[in-house]
Each structure stands twice: as C-alpha cells, then as structure tokens.
C-alpha positions, 0 to 999 in steps of 0.5 A: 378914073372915077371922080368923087367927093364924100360929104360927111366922113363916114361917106368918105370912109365908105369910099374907099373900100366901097370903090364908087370914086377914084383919082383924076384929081379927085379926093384922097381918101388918106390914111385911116386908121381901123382898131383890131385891123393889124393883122400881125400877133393877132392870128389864129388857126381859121379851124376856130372860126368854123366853129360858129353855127352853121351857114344858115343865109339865103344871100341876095342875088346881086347884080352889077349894072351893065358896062361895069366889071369887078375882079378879085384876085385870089378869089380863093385860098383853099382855107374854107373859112378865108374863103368864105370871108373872101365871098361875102366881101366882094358881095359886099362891094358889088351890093354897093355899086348894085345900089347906086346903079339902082338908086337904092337908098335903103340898100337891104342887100348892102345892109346883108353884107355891112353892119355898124360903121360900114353898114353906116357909112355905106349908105350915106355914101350911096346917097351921096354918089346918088345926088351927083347923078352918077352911075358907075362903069368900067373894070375895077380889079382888086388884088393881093386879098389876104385875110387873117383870122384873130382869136376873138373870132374876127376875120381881118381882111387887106387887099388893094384897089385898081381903078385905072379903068373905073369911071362914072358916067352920067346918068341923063346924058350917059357920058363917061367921065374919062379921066386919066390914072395917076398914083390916086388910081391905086388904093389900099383897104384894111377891113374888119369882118364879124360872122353873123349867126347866120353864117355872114361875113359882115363888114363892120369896119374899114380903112383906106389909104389912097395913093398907097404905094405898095398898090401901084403894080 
C-alpha cells in the first residue's frame, strides 16, 4: 500500500478521495464529514439535472504514468447523467495522480475537474506527495460507485477504494515502497459534485472514512 502523511488538513481531505496514499501504517484519513453528501431523502429524478446548457468542454486528455492502473466499477449505469457524474471523476482521480507523476504544481487539469475545497485541497496535496519525492505505481480499484442526484441540481457521489496493490516508489532510486494490506487498505468516499456551464462534473467536496468496513470485500 501507499504510505502518506498529509501536512495541512486540506491535503489530508484530498487524500482520501485523491488515493496518493494508503495503509501499512500510514495515517488514516478518518471519518469526515461533507454538507449535502447524505444521499438519503434528498434524491431526485437525474432527467432535472440535464436540463443544464448542453456539454460544451473540450476535456484534457490525461494520461497515467507508466506502471500505475485505475479501475472503476461500474463505469456506467445506463442513466446518461450518472454516467456523466461517473466520467468526469475518475478524470478527476487520474488528473491528480497524472499531476504528481508530472510534478505539476499548478495542476490545470485537475482544477478542470475540482473547484472549491477539492479543487483547494487537491493541489496542496500534489505539492506535498511532490516534496517526499514520490511517485505512485500499482493497481487501485475503486467499486460500489453509486451516484445520487439532489433537487438542487447537485450530484452526490459514494464509492470505495482498494489500494492493496497501490504503492509509491521513489523517484531517484525507482524503488517501490511495497508494504503490506491491512484493514487501512480499504477506504470510503462521499464526494459533492456541481456541473459547471460547460457541461463538467466538477468535485467540489469530499469526505473519507479509511478502514471503513463496509469497503473491505
């Protein structure tokens, strides 16, 4: 798993649904709270949301760097606008590790996909998984994605992390950091989402509850 240490809280909030660090005895990112994520009594049909101006965005093309695989299960659920809420956050996630492989600071095609608080703590935690000199490699599998669309428009999305085979590696010696799973292997992710003018699913925020038991299947 992929050791981390979060410097400021934000960083630590962007950990968790960022997935740049796991268990072995690392921090745990804890129970966190996001307003608006219950997904409960707050759900509405997802033919409210497409009423929003048309998908105008010329999304970045982003690309993972070589040795580190992402899954996301169910990649699709036959509604177009969960779908689209679905796309534009493993965008999301890939941007962030594309950044840190990049050693990108400024991270414009994470900022594509995040604005407010995720957007905020995205980048302070690029910044610092980039000082420990650290890349990331490995397979991450993200499962049981749900996604619920409230009244006002907003998406609401939940979904768990496995980072049993997610490690960092150092970038001047290219050793991987290989450290083995426990219960900190497996986190859960409540996530706000708002479509921007353009048509994005940007994450706006997000919450994280490492060790969660109801991830670790």
């Amino acid at each position: 798993m992929r050791n981390h240490k979060a410097t400021t809280a934000a960083a630590a909030l962007a950990a968790a649904l960022l997935l740049t660090g796991c268990g072995g005895g690392s921090q745990g990112a804890g129970a966190k709270t996001v307003p608006g994520a219950d997904t409960t009594g707050s759900a509405t049909p997802s033919a409210s949301a497409s009423a929003t101006p048309a998908d105008r965005a010329n999304r970045p093309k982003v690309t993972l760097p070589a040795g580190e695989t992402l899954s996301f299960d169910p990649e699709t659920t036959g509604d177009p606008v969960k779908d689209a809420v679905l796309r534009d956050n493993a965008e999301y996630v890939r941007a962030v590790d594309e950044a840190i492989a990049d050693q990108d600071g400024k991270a414009t095609k994470v900022a594509f996909y995040a604005k407010d608080d995720a957007l905020v703590g995205a980048l302070q935690w690029i910044a610092a998984v980039t000082k420990q000199g650290v890349s990331i490699t490995g397979t991450i599998r993200y499962f049981d994605r749900q996604v619920s669309v409230r009244q006002d428009g907003a998406a609401t999305l939940t979904y768990c992390g496995d980072e049993t085979k997610g490690f960092t590696k150092d970038r001047k010696t290219g050793k991987v950091n290989v450290t083995p799973a426990n219960s900190d292997s497996y986190i859960s992710y409540a996530l706000v989402l708002r479509k921007s003018d353009k048509g994005v699913w940007q994450a706006t925020k997000l919450s994280s509850v490492r060790g969660d038991k109801k991830c670790q299947r």
